[in-house]
LOMIGU-355077 format. One record per atom (N, C-alpha, C): x, y, z negated; residue in one letter; atom name. Coordinates in steps of 0.05 Angstrom, whole numbers, plus 5000, padded with zeros to 4 digits. Each point is the difference from the previous one (the first is absolute). Layout:
REM residues N
PT     x     y     z  type  atom
PT     X     Y     Z     A    CA
...
//
This chain:
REM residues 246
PT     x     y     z  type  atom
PT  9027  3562  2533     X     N
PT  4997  5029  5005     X    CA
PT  4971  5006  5008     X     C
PT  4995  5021  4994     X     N
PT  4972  5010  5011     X    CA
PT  4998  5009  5024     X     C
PT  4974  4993  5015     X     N
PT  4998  5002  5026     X    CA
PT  4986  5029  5008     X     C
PT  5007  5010  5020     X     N
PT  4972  5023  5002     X    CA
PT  5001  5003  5034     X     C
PT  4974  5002  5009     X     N
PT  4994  5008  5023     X    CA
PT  4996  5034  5002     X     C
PT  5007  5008  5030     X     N
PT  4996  5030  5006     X    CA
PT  4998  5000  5038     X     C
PT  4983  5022  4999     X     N
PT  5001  5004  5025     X    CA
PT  5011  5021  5016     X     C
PT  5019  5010  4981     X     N
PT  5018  5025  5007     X    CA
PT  5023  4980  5026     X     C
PT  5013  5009  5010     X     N
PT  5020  4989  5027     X    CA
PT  5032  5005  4984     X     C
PT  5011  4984  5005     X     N
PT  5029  5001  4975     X    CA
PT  5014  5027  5026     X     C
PT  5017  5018  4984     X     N
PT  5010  5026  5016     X    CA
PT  5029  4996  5019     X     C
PT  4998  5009  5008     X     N
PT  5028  4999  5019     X    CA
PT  5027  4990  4981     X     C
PT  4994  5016  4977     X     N
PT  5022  4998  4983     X    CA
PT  4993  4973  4969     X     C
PT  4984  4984  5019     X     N
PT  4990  4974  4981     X    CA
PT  4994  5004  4972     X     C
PT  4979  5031  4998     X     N
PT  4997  4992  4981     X    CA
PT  4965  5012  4999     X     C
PT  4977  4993  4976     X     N
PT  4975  4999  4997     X    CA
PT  4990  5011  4979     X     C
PT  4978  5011  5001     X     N
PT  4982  5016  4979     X    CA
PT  4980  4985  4995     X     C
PT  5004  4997  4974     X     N
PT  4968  4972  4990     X    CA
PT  4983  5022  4984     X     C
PT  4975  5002  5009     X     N
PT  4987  5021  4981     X    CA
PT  4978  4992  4987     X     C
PT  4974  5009  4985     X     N
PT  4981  4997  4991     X    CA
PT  5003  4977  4979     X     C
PT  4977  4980  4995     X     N
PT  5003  4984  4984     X    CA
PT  5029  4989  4990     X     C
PT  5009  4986  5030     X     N
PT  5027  4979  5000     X    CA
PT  5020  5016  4986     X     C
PT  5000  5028  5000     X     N
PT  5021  5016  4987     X    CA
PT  5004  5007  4964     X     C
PT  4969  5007  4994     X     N
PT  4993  4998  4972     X    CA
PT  4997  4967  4995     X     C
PT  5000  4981  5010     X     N
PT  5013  4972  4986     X    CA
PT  5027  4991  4999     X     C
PT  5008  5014  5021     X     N
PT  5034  4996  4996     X    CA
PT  5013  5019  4973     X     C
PT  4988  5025  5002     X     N
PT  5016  5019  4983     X    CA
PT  4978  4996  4964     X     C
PT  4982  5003  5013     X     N
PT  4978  4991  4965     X    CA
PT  4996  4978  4987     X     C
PT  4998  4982  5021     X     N
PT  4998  4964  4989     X    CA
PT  5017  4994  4998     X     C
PT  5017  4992  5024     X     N
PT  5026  4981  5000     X    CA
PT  5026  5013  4985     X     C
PT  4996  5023  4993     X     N
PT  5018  5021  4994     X    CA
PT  5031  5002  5009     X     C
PT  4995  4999  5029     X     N
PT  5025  4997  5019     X    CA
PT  5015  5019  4998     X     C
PT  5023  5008  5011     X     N
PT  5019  5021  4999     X    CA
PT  5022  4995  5022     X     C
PT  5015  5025  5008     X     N
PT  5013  5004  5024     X    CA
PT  5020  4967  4998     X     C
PT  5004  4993  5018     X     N
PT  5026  4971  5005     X    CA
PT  4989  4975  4993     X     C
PT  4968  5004  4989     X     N
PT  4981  4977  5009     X    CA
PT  4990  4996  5019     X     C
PT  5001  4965  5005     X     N
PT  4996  4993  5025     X    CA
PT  4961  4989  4996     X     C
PT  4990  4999  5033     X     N
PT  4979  4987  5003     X    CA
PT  4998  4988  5036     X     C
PT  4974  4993  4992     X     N
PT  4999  4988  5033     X    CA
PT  4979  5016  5007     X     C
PT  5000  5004  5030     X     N
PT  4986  5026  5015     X    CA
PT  4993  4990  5025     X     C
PT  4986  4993  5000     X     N
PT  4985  4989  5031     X    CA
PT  4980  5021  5015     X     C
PT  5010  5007  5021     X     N
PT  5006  5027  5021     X    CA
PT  4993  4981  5029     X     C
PT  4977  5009  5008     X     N
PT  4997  4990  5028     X    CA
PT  5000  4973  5004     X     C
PT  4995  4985  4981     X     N
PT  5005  4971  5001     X    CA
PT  5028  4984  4987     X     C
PT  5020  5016  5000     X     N
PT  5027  5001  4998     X    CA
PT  4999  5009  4970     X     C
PT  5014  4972  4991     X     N
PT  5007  5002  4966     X    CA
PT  5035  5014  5000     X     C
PT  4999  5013  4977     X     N
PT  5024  5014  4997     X    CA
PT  5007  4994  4964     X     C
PT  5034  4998  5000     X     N
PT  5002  5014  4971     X    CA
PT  5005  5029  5005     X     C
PT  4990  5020  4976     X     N
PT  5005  5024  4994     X    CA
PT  5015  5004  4974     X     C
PT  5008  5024  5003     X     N
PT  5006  5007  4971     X    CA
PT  4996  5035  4999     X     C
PT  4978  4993  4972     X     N
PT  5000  5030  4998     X    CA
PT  5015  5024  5002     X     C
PT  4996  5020  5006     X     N
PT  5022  5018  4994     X    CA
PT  4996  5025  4978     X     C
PT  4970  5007  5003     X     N
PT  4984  5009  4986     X    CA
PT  4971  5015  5003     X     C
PT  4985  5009  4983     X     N
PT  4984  5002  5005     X    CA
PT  4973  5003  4966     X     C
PT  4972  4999  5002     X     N
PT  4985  5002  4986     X    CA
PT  4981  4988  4990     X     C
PT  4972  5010  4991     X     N
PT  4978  4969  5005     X    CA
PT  4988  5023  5025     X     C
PT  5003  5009  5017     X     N
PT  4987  5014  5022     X    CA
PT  5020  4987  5023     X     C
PT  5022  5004  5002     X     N
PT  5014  4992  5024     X    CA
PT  5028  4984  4996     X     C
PT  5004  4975  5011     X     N
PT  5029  4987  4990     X    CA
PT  5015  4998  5020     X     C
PT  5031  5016  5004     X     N
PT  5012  5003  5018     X    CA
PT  5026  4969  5005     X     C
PT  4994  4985  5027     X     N
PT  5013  4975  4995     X    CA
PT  5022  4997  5031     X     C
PT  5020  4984  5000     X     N
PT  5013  4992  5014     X    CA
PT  5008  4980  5006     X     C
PT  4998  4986  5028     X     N
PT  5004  4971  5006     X    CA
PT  5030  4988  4994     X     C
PT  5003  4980  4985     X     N
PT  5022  4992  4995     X    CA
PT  5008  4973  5025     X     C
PT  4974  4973  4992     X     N
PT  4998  4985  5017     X    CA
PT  4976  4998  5024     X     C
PT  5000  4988  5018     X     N
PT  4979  4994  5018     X    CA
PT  4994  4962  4994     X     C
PT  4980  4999  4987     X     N
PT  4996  4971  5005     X    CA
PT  4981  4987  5018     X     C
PT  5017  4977  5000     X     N
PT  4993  4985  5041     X    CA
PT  4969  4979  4988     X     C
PT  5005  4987  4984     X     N
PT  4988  4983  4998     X    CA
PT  4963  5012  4991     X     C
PT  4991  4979  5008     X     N
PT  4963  5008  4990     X    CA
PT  4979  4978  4985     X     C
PT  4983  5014  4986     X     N
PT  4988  4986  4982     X    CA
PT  4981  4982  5014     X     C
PT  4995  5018  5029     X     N
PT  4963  4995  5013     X    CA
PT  4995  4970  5007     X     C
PT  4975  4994  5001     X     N
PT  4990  4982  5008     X    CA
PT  5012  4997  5030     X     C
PT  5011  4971  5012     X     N
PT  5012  4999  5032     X    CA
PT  4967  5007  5018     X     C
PT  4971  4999  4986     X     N
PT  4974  5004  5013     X    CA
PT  4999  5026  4992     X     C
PT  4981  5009  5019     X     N
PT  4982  5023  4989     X    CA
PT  4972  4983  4990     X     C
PT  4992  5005  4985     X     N
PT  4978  4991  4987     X    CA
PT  4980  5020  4979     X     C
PT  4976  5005  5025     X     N
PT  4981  5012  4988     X    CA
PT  4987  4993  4985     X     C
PT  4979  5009  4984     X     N
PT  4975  4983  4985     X    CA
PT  4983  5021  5001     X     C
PT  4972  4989  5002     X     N
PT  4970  5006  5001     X    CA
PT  4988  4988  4982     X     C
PT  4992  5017  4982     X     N
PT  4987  4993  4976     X    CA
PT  4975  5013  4997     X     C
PT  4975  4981  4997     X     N
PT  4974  5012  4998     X    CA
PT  5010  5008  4974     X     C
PT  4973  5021  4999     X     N
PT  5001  5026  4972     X    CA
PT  4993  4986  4985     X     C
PT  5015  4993  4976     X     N
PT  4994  4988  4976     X    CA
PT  4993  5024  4975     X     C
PT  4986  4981  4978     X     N
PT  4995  5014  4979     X    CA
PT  5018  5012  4991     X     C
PT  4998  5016  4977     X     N
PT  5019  5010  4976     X    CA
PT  5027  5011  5011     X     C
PT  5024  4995  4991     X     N
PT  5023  5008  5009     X    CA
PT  5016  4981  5016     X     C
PT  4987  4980  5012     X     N
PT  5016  4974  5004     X    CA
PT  5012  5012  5027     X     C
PT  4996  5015  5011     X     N
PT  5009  5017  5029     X    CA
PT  5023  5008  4984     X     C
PT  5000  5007  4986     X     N
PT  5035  5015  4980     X    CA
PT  5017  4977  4995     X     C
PT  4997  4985  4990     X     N
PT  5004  4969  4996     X    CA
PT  5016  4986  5028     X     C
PT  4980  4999  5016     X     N
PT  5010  4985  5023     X    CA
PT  5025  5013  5014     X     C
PT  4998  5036  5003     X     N
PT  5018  5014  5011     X    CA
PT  5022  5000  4987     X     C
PT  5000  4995  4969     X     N
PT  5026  5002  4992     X    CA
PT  5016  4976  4999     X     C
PT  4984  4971  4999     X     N
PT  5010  4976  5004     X    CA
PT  5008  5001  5026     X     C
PT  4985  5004  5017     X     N
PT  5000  4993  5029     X    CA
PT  5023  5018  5014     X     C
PT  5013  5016  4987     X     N
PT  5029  5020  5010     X    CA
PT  5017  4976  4991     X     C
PT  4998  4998  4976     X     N
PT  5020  4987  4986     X    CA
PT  5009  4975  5010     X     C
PT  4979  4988  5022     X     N
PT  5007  4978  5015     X    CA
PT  5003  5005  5028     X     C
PT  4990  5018  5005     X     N
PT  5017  5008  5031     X    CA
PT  4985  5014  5013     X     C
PT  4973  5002  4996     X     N
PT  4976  5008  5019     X    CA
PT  5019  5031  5014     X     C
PT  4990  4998  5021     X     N
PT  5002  5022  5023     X    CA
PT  4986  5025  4995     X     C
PT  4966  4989  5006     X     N
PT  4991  5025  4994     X    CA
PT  4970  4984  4995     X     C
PT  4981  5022  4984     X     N
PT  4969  4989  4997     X    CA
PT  4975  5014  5009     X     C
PT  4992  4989  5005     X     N
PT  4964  5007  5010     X    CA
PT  4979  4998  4983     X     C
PT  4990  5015  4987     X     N
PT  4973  4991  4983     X    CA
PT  4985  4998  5019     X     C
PT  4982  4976  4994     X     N
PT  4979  4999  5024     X    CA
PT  4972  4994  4990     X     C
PT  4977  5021  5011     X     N
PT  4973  5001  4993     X    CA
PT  4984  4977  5005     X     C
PT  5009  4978  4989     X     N
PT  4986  4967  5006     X    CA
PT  4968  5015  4993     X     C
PT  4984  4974  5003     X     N
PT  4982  4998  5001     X    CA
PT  4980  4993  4974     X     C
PT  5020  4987  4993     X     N
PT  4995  5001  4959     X    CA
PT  5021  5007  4991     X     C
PT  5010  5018  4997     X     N
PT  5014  5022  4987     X    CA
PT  4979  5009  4984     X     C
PT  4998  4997  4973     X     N
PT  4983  5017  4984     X    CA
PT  5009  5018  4991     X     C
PT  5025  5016  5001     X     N
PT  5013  5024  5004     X    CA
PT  4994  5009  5022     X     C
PT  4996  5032  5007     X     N
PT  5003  5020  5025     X    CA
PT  5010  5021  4986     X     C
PT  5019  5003  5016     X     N
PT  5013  5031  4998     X    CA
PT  4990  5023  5011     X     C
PT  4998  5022  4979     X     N
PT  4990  5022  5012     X    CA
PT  5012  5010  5014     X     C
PT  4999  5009  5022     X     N
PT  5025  5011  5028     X    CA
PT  5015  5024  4987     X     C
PT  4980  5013  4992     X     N
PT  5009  5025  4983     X    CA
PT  5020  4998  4981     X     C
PT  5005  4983  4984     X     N
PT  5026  4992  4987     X    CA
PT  5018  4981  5004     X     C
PT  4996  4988  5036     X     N
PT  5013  4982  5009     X    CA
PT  5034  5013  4998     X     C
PT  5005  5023  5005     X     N
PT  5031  5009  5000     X    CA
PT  5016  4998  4975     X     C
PT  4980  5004  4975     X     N
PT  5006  5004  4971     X    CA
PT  5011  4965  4997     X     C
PT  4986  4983  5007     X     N
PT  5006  4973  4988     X    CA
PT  5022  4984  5017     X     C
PT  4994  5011  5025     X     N
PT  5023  4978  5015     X    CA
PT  5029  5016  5000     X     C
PT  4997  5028  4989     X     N
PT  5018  5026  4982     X    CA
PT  5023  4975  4982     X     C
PT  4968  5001  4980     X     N
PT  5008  4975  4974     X    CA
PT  5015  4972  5007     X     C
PT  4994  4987  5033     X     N
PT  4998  4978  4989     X    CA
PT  5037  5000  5013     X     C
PT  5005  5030  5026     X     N
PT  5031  5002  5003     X    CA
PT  5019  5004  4984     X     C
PT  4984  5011  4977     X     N
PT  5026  5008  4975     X    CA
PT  5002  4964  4992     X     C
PT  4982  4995  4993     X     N
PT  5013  4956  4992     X    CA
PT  5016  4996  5007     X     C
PT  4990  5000  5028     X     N
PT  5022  4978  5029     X    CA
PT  5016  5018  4990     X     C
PT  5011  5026  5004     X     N
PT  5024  5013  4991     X    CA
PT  5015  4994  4979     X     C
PT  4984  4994  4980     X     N
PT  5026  4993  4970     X    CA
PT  4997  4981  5009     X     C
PT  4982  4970  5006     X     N
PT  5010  4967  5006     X    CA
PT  5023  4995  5015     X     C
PT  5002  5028  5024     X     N
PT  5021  4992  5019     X    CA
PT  5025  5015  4993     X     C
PT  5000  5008  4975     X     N
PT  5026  5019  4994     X    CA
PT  5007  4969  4976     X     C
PT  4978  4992  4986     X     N
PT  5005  4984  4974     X    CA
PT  5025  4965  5012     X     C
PT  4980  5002  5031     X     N
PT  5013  4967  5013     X    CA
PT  5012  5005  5015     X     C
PT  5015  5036  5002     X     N
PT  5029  5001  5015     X    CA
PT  4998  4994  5030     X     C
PT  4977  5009  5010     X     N
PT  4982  4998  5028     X    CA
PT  5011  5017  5021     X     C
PT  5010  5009  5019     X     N
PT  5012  5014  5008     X    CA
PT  4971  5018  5027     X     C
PT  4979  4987  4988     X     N
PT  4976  5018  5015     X    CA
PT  4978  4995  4984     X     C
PT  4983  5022  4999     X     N
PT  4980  5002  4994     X    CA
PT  4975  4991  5017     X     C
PT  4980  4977  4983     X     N
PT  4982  5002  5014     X    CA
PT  4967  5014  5007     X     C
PT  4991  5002  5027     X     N
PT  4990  5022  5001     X    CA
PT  4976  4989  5001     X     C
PT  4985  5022  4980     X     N
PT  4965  4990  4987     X    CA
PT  4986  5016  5023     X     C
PT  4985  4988  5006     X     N
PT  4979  5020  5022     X    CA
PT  4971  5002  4986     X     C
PT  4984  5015  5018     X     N
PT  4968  5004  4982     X    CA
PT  4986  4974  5011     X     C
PT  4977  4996  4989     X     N
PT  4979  4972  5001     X    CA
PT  5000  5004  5035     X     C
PT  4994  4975  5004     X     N
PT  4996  4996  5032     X    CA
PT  4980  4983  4998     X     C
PT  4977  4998  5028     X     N
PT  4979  4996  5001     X    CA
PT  5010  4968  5017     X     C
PT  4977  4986  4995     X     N
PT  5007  4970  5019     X    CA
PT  5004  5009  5028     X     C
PT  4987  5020  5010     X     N
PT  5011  5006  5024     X    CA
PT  5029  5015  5008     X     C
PT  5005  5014  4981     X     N
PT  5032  5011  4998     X    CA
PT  5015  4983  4997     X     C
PT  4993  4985  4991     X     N
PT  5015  4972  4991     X    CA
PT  5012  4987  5020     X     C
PT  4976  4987  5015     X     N
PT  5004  4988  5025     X    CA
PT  5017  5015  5026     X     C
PT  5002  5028  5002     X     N
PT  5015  5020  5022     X    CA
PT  5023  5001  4983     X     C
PT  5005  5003  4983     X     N
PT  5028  5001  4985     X    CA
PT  5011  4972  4994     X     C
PT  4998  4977  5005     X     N
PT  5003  4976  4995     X    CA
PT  5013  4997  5027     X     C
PT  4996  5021  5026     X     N
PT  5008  4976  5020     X    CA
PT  5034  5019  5008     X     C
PT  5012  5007  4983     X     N
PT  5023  5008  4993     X    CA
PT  5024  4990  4991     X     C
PT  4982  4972  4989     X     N
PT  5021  4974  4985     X    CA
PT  4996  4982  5015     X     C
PT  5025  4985  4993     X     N
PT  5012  4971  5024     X    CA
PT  4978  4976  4984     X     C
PT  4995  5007  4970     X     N
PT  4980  4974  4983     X    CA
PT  4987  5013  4989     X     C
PT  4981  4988  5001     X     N
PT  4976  5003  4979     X    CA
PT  4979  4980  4983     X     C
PT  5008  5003  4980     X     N
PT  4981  4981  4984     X    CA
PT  4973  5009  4988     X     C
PT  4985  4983  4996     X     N
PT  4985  5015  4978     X    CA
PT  4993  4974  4975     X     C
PT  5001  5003  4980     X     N
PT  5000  4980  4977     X    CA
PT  4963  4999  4990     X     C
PT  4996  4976  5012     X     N
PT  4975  4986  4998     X    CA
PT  4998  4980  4981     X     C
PT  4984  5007  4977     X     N
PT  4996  4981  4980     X    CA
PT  4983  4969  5005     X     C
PT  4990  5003  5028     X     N
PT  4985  4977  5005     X    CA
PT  5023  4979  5010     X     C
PT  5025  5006  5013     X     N
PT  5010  4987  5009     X    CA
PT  5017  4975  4975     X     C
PT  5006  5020  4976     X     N
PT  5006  4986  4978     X    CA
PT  4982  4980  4994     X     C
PT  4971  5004  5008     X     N
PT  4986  4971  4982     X    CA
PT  5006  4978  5012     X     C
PT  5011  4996  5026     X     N
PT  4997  4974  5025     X    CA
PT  5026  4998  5004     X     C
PT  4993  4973  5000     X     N
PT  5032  4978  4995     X    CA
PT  5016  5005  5033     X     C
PT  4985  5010  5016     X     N
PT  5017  5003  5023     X    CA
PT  5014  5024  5001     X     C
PT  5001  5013  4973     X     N
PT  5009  5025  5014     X    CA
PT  5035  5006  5005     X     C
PT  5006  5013  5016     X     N
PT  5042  5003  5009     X    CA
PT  5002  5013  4965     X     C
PT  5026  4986  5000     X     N
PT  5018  5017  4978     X    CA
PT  5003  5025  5010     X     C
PT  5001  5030  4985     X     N
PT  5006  5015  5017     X    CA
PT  5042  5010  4993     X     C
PT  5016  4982  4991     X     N
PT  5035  4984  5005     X    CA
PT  4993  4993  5027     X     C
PT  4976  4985  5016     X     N
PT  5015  4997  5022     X    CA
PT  4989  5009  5027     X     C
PT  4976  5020  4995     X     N
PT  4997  5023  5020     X    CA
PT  5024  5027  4996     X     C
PT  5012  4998  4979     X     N
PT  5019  5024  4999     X    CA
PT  5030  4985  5012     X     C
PT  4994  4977  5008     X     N
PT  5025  4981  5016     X    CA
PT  4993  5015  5027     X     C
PT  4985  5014  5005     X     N
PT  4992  5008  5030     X    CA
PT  5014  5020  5007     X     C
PT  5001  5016  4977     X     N
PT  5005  5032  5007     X    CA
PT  5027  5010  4989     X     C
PT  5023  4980  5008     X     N
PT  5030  5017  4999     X    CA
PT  5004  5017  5017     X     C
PT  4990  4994  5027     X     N
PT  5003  5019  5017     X    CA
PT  4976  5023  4994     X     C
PT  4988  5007  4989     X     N
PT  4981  5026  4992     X    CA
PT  5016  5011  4992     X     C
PT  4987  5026  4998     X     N
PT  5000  5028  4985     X    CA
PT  4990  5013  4979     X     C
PT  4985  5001  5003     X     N
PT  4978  5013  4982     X    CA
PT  4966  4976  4999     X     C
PT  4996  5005  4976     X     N
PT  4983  4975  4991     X    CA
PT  4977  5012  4986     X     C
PT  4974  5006  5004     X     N
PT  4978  5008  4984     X    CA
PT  4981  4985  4989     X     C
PT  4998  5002  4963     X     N
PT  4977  4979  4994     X    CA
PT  4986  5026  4988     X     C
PT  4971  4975  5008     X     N
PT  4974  5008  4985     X    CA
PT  4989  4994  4976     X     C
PT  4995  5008  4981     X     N
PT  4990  4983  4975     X    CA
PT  4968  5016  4990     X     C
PT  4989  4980  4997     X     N
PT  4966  5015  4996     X    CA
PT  5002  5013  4965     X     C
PT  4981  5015  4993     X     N
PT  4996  5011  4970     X    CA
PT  4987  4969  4990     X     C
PT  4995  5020  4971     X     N
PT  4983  4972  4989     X    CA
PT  4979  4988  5015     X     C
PT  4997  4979  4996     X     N
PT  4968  4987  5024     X    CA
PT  5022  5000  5024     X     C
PT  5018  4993  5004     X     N
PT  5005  4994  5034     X    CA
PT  4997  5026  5014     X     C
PT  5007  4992  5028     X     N
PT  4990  5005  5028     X    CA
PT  4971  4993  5007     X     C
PT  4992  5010  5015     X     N
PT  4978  5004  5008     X    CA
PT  5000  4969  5027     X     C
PT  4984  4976  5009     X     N
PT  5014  4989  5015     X    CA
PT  4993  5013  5027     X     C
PT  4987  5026  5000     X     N
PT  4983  5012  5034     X    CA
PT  5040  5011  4999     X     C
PT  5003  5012  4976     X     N
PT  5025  5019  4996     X    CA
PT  5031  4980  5014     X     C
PT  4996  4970  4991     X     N
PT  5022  4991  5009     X    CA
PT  5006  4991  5028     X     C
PT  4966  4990  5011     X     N
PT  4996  4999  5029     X    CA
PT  5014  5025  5015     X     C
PT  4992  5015  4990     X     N
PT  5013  5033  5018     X    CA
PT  5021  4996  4993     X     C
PT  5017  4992  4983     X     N
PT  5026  5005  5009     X    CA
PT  5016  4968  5010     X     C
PT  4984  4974  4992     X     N
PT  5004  4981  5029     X    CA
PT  5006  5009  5030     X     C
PT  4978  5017  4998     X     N
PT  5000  5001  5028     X    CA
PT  5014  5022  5011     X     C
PT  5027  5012  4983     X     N
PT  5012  5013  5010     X    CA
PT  5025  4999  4989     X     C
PT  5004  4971  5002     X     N
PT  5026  4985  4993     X    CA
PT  5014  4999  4982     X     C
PT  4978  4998  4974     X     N
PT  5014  5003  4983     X    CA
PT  5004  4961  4988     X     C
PT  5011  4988  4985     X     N
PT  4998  4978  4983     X    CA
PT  4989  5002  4978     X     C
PT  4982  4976  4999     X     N
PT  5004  5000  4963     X    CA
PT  5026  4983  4982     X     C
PT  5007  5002  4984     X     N
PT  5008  4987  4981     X    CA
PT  4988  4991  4979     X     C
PT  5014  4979  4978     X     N
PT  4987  4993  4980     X    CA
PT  5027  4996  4981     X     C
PT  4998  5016  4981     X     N
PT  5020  5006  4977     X    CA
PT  5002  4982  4976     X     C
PT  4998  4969  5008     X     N
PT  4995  4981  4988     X    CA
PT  4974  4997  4991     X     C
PT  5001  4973  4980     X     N
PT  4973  4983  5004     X    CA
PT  4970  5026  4979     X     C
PT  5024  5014  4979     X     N
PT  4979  5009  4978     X    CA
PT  4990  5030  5017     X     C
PT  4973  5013  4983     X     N
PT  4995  5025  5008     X    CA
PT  5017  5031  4973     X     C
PT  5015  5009  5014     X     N
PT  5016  5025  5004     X    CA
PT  4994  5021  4990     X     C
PT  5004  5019  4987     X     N
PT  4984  5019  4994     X    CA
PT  5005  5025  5024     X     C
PT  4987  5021  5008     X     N
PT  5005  5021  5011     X    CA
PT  5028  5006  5005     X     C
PT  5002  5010  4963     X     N
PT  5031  5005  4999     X    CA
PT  5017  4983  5002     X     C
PT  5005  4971  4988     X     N
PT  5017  4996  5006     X    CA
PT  5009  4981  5023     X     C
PT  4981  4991  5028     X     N
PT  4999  4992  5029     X    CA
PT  5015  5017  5020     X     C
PT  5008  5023  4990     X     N
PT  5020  5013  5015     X    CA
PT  5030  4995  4989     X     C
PT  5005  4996  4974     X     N
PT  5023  4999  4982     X    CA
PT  5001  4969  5020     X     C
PT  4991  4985  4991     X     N
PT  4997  4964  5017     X    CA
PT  5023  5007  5026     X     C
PT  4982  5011  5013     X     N
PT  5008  5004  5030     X    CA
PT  5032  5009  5001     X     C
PT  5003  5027  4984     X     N
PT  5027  5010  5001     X    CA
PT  5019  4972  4995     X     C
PT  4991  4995  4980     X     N
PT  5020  4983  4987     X    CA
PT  5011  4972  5018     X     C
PT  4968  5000  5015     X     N
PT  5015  4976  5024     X    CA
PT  5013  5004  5017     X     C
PT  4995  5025  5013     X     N
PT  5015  5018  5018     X    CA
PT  5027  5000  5001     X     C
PT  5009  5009  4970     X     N
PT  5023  5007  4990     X    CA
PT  5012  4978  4998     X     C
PT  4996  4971  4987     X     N
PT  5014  4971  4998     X    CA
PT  5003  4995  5026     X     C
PT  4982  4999  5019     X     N
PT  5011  4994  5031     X    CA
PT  5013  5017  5011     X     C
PT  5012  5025  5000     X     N
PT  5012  5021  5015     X    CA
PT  5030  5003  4981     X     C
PT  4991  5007  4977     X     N
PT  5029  5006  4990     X    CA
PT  5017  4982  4974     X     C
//
């Protein structure tokens, strides 16, 4: 069944108004009709509905079931991603739902050869919530994760001390034979919460960039022996995340 998120509150009398886009894909794309069912995730809380009726402007629906069970990651798990070239920020957000991520930070590294103009910072991270939105309707996600605007190494560091872990993914640590698996620094953190990694744009981290956040407790990791690309050193991470947790 098709999934759809809304932020309308289900009514006394359990039932919901899906409007705008989600409505003209139910009634224009999917070409739904009254006594079809979908899934409707409302406040966190996945539901079956079934239409009752409605248009491509507004679809009038009613809770049949409440379902208990959830898709989410047992972590919260952020990611910080220096600004990469091209579209790979679209890329990462829509993989990176699809595997559990929480929520993301673009972050103004230090070789970031991308900068965002502030002035159309709302228009893109606009763009990059509609992704996470269809990824997390596509992998049956029962939350959306939330894109924020670029953050500076110093925002970084005051917003970092909010999580129980923090990593940051250092490509130097990959060259040297001593470095921890990071299977068995994530042996550390069953009892955590919430987990934040760092991943530099092309060219790395900066190493003045990683000292600053050494020294405010963050770890490095090393995402095995080879070098990673941008995009896909966060996909890495989820994926280990996810084999040790669920």
């Amino acid at each position: 069944m098709q999934r759809y998120f809304t932020n309308e509150p289900i009514s006394e009398n359990n039932t919901v108004t899906i409007t705008g886009d989600d409505a003209h894909h139910m009634i224009q794309v999917m070409r739904m009709s009254p006594g079809d069912l979908v899934f409707v995730v409302a406040n966190n809380q996945t539901y079956t509905m079934e239409i009752l009726d409605g248009s491509s402007k507004a679809v009038h629906l009613k809770v049949k079931e409440v379902l208990l069970n959830t898709n989410e990651m047992p972590k919260k798990v952020s990611i910080v991603c220096g600004l990469p070239k091209g579209d790979k920020l679209e890329l990462i957000t829509q993989k990176a739902t699809e595997l559990g991520m929480y929520e993301l930070y673009p972050f103004e590294a230090k070789r970031s050869i991308v900068k965002w103009d502030k002035s159309k910072n709302e228009k893109k991270v606009a763009r990059l919530q509609k992704i996470a939105k269809e990824a997390a309707e596509q992998s049956h996600r029962s939350t959306i994760p939330q894109i924020h605007n670029p953050v500076s190494i110093k925002e970084l560091v005051e917003l970092s001390k909010a999580y129980d872990v923090k990593y940051v993914a250092d490509e130097e640590d990959a060259k040297t034979d001593e470095r921890q698996k990071f299977a068995e620094q994530l042996k550390n953190v069953y009892d955590k919460q919430s987990i934040l990694i760092v991943f530099g744009p092309e060219g790395g981290l900066d190493r003045a960039e990683i000292k600053l956040l050494l020294d405010n407790d963050f770890q490095t990791i090393a995402l095995g022996p080879r070098i990673l690309r941008t995009e896909t050193a966060p996909l890495y991470a989820l994926s280990a995340i996810s084999y040790e947790f669920e």
